[in-house]
matplotlib code that plots the C-alpha trace (Angstrom):
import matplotlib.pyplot as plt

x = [74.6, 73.6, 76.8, 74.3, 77.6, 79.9, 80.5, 80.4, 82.9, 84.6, 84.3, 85.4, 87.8, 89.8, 89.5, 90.9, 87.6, 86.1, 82.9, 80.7, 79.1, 76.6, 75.8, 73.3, 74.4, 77.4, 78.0, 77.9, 80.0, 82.5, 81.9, 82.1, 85.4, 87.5, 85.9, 87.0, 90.5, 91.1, 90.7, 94.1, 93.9, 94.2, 97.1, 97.0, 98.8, 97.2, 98.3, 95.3, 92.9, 94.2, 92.5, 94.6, 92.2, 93.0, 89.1, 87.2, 84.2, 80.7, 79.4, 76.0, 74.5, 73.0, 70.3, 67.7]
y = [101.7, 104.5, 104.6, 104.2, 103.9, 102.5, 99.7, 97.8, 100.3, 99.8, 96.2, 96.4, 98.2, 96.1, 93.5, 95.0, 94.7, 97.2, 99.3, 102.1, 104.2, 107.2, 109.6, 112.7, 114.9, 116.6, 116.2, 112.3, 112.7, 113.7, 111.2, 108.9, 110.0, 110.4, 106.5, 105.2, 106.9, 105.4, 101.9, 99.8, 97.2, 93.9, 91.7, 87.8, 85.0, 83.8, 80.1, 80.6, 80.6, 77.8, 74.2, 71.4, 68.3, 67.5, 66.8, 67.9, 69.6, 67.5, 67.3, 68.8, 66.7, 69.2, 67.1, 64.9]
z = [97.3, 100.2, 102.1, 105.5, 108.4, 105.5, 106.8, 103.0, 101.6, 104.8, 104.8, 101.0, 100.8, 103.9, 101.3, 98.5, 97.0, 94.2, 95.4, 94.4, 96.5, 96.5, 99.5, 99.1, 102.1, 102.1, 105.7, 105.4, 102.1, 104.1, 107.1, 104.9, 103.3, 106.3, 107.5, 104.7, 104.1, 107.8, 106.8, 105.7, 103.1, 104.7, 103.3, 103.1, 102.4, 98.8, 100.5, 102.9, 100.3, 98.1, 98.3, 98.6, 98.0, 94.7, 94.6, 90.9, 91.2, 90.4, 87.5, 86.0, 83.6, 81.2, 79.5, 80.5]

ax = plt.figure().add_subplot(projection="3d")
ax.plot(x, y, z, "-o")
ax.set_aspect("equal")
plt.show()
């Protein structure tokens, strides 16, 4: 991706997320650098993100 204002590096990196980005200009390499470096990993609470209905997913029928 073309960092642009970094805010998807930013964004992914706050979410401990993997992400490749690619800059031409020197000047915004380094924008970008020191944007990013200022950005803390969020931390969460893996109990946030669990599902607690007990419900299966549907299923596809794959023929006809």
């Amino acid at each position: 991706m073309n960092l642009g204002i970094n805010s998807t590096a930013a964004i992914a990196k706050k979410l401990n997320r993997h992400w490749i980005g690619f800059e031409q200009d020197e000047k915004y390499v380094r924008v970008a650098q020191n944007r990013i470096d200022a950005i803390q990993a969020a931390t969460y609470d893996k109990a946030l993100f669990a599902s607690s209905s007990g419900r299966k997913p549907a299923r596809v029928p794959f023929s006809r």
